[in-house]
Backbone as numpy.savetxt, mean C-alpha at the origin, in Angstrom:
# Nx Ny Nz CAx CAy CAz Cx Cy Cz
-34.76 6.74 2.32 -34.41 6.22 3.66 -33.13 6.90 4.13
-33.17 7.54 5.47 -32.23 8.02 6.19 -31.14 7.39 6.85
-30.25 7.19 6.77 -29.32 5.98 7.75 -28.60 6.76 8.78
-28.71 6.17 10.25 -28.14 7.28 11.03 -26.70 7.21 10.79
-26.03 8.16 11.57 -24.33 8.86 11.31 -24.05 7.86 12.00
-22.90 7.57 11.71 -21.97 6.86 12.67 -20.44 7.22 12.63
-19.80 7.28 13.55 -18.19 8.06 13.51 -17.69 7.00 13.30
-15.91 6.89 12.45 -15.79 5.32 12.28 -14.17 5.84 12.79
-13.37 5.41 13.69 -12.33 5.37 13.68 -11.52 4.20 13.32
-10.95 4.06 12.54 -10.35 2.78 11.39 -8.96 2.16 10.91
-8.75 1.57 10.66 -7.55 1.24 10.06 -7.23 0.75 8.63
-6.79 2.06 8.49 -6.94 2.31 6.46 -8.00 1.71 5.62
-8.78 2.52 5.72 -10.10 2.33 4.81 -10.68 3.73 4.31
-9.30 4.41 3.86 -10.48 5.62 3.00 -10.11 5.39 1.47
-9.75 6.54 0.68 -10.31 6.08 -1.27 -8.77 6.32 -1.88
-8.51 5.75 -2.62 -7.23 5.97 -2.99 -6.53 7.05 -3.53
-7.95 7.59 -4.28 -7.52 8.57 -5.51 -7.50 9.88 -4.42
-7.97 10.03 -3.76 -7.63 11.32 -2.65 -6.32 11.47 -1.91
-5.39 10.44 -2.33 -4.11 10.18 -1.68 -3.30 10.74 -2.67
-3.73 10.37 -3.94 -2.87 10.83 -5.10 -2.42 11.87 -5.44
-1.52 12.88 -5.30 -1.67 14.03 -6.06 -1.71 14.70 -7.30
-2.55 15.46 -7.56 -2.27 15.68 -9.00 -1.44 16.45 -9.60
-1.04 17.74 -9.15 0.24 17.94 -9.73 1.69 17.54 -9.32
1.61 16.55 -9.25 2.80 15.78 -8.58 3.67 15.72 -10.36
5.28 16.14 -9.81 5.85 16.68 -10.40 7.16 15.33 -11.47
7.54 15.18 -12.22 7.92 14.03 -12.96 8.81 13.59 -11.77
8.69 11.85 -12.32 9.41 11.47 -11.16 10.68 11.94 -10.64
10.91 11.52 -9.55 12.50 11.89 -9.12 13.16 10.52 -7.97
12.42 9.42 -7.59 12.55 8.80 -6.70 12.04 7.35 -7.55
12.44 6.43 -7.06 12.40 4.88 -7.75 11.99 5.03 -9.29
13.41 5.15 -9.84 13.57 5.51 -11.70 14.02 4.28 -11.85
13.44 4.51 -13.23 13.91 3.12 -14.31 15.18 2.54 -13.44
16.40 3.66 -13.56 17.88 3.46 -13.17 18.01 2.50 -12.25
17.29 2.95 -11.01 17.37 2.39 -10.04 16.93 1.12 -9.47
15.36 0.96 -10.00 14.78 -0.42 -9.88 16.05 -1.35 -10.69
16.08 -0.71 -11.56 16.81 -1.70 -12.67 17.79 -2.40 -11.95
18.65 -1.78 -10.89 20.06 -1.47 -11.01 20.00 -1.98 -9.34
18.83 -1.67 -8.76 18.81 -2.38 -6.95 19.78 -1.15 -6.60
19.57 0.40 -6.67 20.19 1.06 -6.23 19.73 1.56 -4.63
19.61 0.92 -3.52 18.42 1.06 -2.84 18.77 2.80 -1.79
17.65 3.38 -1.84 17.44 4.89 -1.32 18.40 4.24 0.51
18.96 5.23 0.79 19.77 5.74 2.11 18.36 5.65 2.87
17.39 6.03 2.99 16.00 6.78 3.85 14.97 6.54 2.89
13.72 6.34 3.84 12.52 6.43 2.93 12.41 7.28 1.97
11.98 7.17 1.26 11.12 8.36 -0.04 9.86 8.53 0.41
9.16 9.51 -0.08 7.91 10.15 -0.04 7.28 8.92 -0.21
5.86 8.48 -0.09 5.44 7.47 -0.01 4.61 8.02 -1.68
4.88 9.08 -2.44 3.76 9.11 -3.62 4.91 8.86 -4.66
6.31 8.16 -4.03 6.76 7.74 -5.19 6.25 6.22 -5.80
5.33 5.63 -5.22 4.72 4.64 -5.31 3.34 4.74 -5.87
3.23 5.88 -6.48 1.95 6.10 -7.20 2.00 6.75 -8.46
0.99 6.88 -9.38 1.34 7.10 -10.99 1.78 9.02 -11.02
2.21 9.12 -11.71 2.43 10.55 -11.72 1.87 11.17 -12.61
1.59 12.29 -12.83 0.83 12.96 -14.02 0.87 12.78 -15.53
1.30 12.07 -16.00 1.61 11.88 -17.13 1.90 10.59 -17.48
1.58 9.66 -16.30 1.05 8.18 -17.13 0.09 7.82 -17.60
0.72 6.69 -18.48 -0.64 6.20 -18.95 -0.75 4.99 -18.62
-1.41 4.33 -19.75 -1.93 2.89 -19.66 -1.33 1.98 -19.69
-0.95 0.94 -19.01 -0.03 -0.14 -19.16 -0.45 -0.92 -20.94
1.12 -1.21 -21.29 1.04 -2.41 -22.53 1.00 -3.58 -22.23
1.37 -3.74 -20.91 1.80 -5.57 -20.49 0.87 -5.81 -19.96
0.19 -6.94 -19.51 -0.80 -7.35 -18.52 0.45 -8.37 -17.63
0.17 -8.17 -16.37 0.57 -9.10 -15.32 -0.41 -10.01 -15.21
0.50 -11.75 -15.24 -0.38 -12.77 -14.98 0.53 -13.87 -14.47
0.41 -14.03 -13.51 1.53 -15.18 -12.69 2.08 -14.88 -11.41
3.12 -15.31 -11.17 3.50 -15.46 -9.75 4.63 -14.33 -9.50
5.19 -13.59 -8.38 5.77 -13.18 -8.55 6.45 -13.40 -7.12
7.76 -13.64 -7.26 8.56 -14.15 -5.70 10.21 -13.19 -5.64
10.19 -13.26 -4.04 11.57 -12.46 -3.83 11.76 -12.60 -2.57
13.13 -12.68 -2.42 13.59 -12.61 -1.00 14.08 -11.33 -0.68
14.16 -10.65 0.34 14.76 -9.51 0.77 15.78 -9.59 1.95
17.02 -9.44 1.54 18.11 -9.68 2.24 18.42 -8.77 3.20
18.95 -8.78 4.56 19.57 -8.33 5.00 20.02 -7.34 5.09
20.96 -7.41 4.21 22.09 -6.47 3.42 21.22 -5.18 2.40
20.34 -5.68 2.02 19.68 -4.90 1.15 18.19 -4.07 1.53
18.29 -4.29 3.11 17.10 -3.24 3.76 17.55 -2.44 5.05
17.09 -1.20 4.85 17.54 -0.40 5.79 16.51 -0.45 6.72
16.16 -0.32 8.21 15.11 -0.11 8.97 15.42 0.85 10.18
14.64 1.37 11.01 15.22 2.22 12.20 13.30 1.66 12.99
14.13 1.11 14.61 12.82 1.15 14.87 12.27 2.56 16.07
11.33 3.02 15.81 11.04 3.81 16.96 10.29 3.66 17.94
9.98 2.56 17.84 9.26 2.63 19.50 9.47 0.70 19.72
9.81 0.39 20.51 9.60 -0.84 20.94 10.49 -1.44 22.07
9.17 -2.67 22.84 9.06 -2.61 24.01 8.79 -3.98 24.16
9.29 -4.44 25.44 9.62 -6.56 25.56 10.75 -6.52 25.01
11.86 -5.79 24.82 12.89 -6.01 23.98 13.03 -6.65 22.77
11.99 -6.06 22.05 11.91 -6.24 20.51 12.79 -5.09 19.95
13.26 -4.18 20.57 14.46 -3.07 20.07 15.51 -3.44 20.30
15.95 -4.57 20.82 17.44 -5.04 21.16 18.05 -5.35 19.61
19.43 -5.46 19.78 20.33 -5.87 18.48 19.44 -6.47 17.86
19.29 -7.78 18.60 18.63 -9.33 17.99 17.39 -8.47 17.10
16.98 -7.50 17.75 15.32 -7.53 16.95 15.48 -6.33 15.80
16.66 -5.90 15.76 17.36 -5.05 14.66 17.19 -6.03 13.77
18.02 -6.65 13.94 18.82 -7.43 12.71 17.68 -8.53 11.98
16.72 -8.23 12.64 15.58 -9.75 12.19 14.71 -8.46 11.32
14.62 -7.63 11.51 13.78 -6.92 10.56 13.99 -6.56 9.19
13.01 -7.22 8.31 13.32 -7.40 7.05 12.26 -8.40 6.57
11.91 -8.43 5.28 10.76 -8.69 4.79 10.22 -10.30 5.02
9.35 -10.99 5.75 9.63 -12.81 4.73 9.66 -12.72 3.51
10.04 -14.07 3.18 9.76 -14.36 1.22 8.58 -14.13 1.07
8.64 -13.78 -0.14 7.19 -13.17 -1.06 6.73 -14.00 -1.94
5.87 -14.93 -2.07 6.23 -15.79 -3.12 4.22 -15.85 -3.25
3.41 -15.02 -4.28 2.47 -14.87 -4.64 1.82 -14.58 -6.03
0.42 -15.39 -6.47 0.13 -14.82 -7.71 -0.83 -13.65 -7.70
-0.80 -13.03 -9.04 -1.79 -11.64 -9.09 -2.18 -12.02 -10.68
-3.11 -11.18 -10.61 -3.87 -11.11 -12.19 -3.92 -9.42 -12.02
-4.11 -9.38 -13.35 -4.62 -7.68 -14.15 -5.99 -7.72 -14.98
-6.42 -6.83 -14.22 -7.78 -6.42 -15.22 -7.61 -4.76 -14.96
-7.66 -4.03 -16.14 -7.55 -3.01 -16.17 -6.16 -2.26 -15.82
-6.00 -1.53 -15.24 -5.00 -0.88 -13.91 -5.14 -1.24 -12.72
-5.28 -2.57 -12.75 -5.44 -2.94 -11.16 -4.79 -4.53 -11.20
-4.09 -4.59 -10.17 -3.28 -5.96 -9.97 -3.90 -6.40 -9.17
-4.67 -7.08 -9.01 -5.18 -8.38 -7.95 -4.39 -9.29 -7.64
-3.95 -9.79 -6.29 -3.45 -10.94 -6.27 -4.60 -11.88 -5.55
-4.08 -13.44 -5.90 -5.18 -14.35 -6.51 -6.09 -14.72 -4.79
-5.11 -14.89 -3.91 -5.46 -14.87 -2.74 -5.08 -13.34 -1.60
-6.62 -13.09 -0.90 -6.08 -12.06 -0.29 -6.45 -12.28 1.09
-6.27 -10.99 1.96 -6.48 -10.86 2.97 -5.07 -11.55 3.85
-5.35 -12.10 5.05 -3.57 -12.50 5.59 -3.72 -13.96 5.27
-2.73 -14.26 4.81 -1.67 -15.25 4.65 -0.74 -15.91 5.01
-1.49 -17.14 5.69 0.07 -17.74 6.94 0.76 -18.39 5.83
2.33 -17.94 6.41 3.08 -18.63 5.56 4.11 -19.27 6.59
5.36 -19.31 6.39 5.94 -19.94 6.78 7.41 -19.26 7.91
6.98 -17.78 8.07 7.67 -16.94 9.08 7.01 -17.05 10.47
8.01 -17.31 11.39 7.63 -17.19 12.76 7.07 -16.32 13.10
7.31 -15.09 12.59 7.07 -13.75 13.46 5.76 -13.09 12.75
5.76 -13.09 11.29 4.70 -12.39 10.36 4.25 -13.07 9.47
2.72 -13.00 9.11 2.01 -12.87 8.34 1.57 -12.11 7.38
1.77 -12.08 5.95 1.48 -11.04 4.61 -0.13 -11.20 4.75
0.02 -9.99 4.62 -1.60 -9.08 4.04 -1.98 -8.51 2.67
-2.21 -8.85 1.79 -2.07 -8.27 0.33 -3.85 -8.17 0.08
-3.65 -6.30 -0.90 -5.12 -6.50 -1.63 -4.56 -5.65 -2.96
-5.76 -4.93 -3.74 -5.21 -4.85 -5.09 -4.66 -3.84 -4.92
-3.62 -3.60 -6.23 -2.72 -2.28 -6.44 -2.79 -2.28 -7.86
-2.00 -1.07 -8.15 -2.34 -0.53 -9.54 -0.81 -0.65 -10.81
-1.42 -0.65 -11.66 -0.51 -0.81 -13.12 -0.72 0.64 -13.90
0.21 0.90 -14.08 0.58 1.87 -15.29 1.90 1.95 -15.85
1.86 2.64 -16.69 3.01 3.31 -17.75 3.57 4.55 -17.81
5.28 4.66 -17.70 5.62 6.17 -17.53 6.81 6.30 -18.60
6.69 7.48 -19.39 7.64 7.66 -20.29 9.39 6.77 -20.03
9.61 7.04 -19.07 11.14 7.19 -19.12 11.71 5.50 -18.53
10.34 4.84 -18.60 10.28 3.47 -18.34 11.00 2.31 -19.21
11.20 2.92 -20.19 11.81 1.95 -21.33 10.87 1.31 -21.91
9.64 1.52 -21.98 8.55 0.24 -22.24 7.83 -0.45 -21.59
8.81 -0.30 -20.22 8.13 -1.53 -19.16 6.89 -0.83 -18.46
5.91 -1.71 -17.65 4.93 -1.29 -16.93 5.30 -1.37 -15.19
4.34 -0.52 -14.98 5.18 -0.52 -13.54 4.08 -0.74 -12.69
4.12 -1.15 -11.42 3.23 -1.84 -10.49 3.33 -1.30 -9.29
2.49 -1.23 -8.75 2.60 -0.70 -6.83 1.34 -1.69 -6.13
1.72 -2.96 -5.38 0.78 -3.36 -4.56 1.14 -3.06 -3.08
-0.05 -2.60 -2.53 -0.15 -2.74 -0.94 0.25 -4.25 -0.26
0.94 -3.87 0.76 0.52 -5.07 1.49 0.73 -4.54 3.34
0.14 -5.58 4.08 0.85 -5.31 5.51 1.42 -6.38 5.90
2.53 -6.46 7.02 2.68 -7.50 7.97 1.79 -7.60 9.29
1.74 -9.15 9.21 0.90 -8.71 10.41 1.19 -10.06 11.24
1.38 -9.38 12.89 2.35 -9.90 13.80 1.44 -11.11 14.02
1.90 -12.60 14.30 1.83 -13.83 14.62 1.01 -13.46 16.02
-0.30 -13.67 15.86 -1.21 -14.27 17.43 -1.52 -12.56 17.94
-1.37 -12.30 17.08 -1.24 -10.16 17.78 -2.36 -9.34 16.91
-2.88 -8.13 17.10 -3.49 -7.33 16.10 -2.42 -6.59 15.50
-1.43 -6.54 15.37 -0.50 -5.25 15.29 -0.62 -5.67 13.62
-0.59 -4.29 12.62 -0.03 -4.41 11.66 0.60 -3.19 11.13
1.52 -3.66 10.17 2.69 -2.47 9.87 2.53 -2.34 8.30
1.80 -1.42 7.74 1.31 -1.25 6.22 2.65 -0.48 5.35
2.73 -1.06 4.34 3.29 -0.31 3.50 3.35 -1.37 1.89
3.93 -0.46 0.87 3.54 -0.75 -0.34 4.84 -1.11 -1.39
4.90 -2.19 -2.11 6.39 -2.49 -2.88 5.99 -2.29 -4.48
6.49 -2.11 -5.38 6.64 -1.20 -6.44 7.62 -2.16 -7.12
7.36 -2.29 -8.61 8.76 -3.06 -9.29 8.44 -2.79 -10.89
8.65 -2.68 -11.66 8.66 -2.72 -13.24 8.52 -4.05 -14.12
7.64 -4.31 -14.96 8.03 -5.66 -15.88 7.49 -5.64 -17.37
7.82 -6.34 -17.85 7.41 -6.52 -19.22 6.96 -8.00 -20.01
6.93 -8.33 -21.04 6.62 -9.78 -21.26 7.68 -10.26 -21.17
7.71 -12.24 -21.18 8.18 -12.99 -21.08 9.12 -12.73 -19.42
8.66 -12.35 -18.60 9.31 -12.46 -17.24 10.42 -11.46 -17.07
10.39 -10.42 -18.03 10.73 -9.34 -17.63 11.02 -8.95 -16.59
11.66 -8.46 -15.04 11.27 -7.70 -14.03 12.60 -7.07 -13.74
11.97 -5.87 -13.23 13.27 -5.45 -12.08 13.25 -5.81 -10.70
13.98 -5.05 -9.96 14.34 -5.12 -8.77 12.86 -5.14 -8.02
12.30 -5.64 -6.91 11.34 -4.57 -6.10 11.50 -3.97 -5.20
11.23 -2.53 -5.04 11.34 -1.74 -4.12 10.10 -2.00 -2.93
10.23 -1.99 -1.72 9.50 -1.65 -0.52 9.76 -0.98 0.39
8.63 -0.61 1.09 8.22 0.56 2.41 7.34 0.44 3.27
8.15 0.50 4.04 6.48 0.53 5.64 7.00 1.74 6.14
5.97 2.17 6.62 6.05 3.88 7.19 4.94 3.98 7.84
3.93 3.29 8.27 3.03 3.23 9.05 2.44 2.04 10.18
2.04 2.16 10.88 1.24 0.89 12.18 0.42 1.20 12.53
-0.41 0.11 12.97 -1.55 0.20 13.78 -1.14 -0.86 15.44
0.00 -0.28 16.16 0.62 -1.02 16.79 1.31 -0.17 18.19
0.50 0.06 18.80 1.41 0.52 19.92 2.93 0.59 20.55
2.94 -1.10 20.74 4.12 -1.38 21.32 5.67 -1.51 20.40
5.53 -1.40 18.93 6.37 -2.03 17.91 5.85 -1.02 16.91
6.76 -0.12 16.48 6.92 0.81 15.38 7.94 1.28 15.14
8.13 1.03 13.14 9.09 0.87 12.81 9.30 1.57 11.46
10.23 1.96 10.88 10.00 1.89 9.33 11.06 1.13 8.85
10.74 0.85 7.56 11.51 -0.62 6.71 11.62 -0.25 5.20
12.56 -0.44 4.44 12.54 0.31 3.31 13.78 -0.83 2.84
13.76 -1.06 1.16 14.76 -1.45 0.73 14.38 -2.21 -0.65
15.38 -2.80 -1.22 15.08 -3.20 -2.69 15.56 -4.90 -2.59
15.07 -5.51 -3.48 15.06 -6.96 -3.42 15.13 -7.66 -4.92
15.90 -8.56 -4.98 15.74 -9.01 -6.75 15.22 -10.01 -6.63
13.86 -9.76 -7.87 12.51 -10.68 -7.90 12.95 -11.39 -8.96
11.71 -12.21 -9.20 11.37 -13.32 -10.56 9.61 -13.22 -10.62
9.14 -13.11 -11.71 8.18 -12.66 -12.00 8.17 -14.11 -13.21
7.16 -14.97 -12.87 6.78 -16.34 -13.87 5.76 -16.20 -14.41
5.46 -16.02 -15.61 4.16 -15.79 -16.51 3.80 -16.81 -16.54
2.10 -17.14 -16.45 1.38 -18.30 -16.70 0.09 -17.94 -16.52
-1.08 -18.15 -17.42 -2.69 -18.18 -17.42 -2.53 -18.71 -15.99
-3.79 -17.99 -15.01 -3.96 -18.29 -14.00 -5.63 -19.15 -14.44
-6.06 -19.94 -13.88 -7.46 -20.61 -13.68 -8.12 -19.77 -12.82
-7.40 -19.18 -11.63 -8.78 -18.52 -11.15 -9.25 -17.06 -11.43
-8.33 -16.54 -12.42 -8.21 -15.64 -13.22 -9.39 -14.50 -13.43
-10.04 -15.04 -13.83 -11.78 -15.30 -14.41 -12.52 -14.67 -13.19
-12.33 -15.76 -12.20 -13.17 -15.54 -11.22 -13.01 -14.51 -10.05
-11.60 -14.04 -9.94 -10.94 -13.25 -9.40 -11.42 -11.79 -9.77
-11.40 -12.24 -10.71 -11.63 -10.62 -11.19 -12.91 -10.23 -10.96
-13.85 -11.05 -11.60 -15.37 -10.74 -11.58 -15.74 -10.59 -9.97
-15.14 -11.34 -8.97 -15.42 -10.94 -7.03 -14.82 -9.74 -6.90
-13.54 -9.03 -7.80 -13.31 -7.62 -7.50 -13.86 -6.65 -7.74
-14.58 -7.02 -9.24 -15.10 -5.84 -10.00 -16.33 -5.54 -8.91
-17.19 -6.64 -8.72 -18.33 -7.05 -7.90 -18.01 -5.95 -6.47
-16.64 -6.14 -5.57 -16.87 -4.86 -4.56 -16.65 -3.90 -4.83
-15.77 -3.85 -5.95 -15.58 -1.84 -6.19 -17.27 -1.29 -6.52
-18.03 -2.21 -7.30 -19.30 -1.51 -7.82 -19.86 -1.53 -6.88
-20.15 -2.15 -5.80 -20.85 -2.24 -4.24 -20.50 -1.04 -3.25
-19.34 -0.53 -3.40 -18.75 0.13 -2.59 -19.60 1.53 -2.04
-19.66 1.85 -1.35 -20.14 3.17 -0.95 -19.93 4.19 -1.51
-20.80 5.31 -1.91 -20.04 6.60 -2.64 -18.90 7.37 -1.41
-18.04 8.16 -2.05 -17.21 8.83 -1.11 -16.92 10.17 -1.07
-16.80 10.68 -0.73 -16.64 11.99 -0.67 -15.55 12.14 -0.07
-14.43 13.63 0.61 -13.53 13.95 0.70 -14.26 14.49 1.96
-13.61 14.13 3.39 -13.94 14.87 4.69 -14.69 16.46 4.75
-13.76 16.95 4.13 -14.23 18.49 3.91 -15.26 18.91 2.82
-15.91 17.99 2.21 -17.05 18.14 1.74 -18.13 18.51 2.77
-18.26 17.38 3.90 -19.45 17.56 4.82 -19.57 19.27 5.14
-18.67 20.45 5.06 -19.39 21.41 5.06 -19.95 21.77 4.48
-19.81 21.35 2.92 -20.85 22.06 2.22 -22.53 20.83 2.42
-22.42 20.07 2.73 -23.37 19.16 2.62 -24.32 19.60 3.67
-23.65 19.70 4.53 -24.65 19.65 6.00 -24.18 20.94 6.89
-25.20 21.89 6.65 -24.82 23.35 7.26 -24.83 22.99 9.00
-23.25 23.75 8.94 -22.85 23.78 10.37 -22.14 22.54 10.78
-21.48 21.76 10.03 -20.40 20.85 10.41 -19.61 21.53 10.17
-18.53 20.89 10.59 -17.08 21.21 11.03 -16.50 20.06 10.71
-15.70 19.80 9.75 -14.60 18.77 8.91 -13.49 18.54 10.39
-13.21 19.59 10.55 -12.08 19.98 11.93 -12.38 19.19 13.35
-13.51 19.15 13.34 -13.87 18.03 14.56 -13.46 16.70 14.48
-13.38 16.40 13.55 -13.33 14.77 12.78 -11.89 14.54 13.09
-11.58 13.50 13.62 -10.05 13.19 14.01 -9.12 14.57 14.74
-9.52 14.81 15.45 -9.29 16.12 16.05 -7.85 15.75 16.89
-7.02 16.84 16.83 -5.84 16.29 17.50 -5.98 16.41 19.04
-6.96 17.09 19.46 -7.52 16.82 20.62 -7.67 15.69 21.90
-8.17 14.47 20.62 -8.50 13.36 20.70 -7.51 12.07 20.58
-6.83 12.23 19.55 -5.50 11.84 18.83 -4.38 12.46 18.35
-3.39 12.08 18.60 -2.02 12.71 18.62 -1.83 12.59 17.00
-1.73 13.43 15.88 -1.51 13.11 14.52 -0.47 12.04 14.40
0.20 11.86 15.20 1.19 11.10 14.96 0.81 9.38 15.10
-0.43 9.17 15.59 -0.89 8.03 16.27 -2.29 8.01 15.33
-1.99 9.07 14.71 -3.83 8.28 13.77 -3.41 7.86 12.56
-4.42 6.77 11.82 -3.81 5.91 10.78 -5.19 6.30 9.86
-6.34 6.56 10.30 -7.61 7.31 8.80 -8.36 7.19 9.69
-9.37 7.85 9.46 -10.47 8.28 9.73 -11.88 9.02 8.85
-12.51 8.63 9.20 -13.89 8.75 8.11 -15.38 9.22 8.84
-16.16 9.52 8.18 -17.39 9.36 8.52 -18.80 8.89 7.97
-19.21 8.15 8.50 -20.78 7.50 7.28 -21.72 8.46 8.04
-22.41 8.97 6.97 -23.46 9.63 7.19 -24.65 9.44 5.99
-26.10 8.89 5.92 -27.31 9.13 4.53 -26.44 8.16 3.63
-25.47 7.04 3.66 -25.70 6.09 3.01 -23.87 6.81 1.99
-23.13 8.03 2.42 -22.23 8.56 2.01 -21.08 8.36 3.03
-19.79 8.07 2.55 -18.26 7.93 2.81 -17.63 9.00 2.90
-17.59 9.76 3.73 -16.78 10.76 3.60 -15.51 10.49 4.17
-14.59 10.29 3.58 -12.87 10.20 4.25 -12.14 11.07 4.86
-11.24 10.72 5.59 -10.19 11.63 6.02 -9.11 11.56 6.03
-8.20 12.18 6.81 -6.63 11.87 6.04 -6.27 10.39 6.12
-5.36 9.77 5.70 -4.39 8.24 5.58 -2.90 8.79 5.81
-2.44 9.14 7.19 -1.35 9.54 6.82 -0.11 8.65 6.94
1.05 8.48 6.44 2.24 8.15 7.43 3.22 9.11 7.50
4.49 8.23 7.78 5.52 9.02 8.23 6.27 9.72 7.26
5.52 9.40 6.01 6.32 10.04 4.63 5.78 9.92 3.81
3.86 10.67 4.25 3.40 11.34 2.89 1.80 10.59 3.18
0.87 10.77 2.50 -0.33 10.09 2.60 0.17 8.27 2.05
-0.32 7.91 2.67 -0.84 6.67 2.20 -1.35 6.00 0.92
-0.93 5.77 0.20 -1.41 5.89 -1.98 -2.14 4.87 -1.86
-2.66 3.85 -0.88 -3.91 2.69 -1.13 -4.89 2.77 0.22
-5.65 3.97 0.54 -6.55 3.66 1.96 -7.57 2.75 1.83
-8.03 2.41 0.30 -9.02 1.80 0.45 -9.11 0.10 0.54
């Protein structure tokens, strides 16, 4: 059975591992030192300092419990670039900065689930958390500890707007943690764009989760469902006489204003870039 094409213009939904690079070079950006220490970066970092580097491996710890943090003030840098209703005034300077974080996750494998996903009203006027899974591994110069990167977005109260980016922290048993680092470097938001970056000191509470079990088995359940994928620039070899280059064409979209793009074609995913303002995107899917 044939399934017709369809063009998908989207908001972050391509594959993760195409974000990753592989010879990406030992770290140099959010080190042991620094998580440890809440040394927080002047300016964003590359956004693939939030992803495993060539030479990790497998986590020793499993994450299981809650993990909460406030992000102060004082301890996040932001610059906004575009905004309009006077959401760029002082006042809307100074309000930018993370809500409390206060959520559980489980581990199965290299992958952190947290227990509830999708958005999350909590208790900020302005935003709503968006969380889905992120990944666990292990890097030499870690001390032991395992290190974590989950996605999440904000996403504006009564609005479509959301502002994606991904926080990163280290832990070990018995409630171990460091600092967590975060980043937004991307929107799907016309009027309000921003980037946000900074470090925060967490608490990480170990405890058997109950829905544990079941969590996992509804994740495993969509990754195996998922569509096969391919890499945009495959479709030339697939289908004589495409053009990869047509697909999100800057023609159409200003690179600076596209957030992914894909194409379904015969029951296949072919992706396209996830970019932001500092580097691909390390979770499109």
């Amino acid at each position: 059975m044939r399934y017709p094409a369809v063009l998908l213009l989207f908001s972050l939904v391509a594959l993760a591992g195409y974000a990753e690079a592989s010879d990406r070079p030992p770290r140099q950006e959010l080190r042991y030192e620094s998580l440890m220490r809440s040394h927080q970066p002047g300016t964003p970092v590359d956004m693939g300092a939030y992803t495993p580097p060539t030479n990790a491996s497998a986590s020793s710890h499993v994450f299981s419990g809650r993990l909460s943090f406030t992000a102060k003030v004082r301890d996040t840098g932001s610059r906004v670039l575009r905004g309009s209703y006077g959401i760029s005034s002082g006042a809307g300077r100074r309000s930018l900065r993370l809500p409390g974080f206060d959520f559980e996750f489980v581990q199965a494998g290299d992958a952190i689930i947290p227990l509830r996903r999708g958005t999350l009203p909590g208790h900020d006027r302005q935003w709503e958390y968006l969380l889905e899974p992120g990944r666990v591994w292990q890097e030499a110069d870690d001390h032991g500890l395992a290190r974590a990167a989950i996605p999440f977005s904000l996403q504006e109260r009564n609005e479509n707007c959301l502002h994606h980016g991904v926080l990163s922290f280290l832990f070990g048993g018995a409630g171990v943690i460091s600092h967590v680092a975060f980043q937004i470097s991307s929107e799907t938001c016309l009027y309000f764009q921003f980037d946000l970056w900074g470090m925060a000191r967490a608490r990480y509470t170990p405890r058997e989760l109950p829905e544990a079990a079941s969590t996992v088995r509804a994740y495993e359940m969509e990754v195996g469902t998922r569509l096969p994928v391919r890499p945009i620039a495959a479709l030339a070899d697939d289908y004589r006489g495409a053009d990869p280059g047509e697909f999100g064409a800057t023609a159409e979209v200003a690179p600076a204003s596209m957030t992914a793009y894909g194409f379904l074609i015969d029951g296949v995913h072919y992706v396209g870039g996830c970019s932001t303002r500092q580097g691909p995107y390390p979770f499109c899917d």
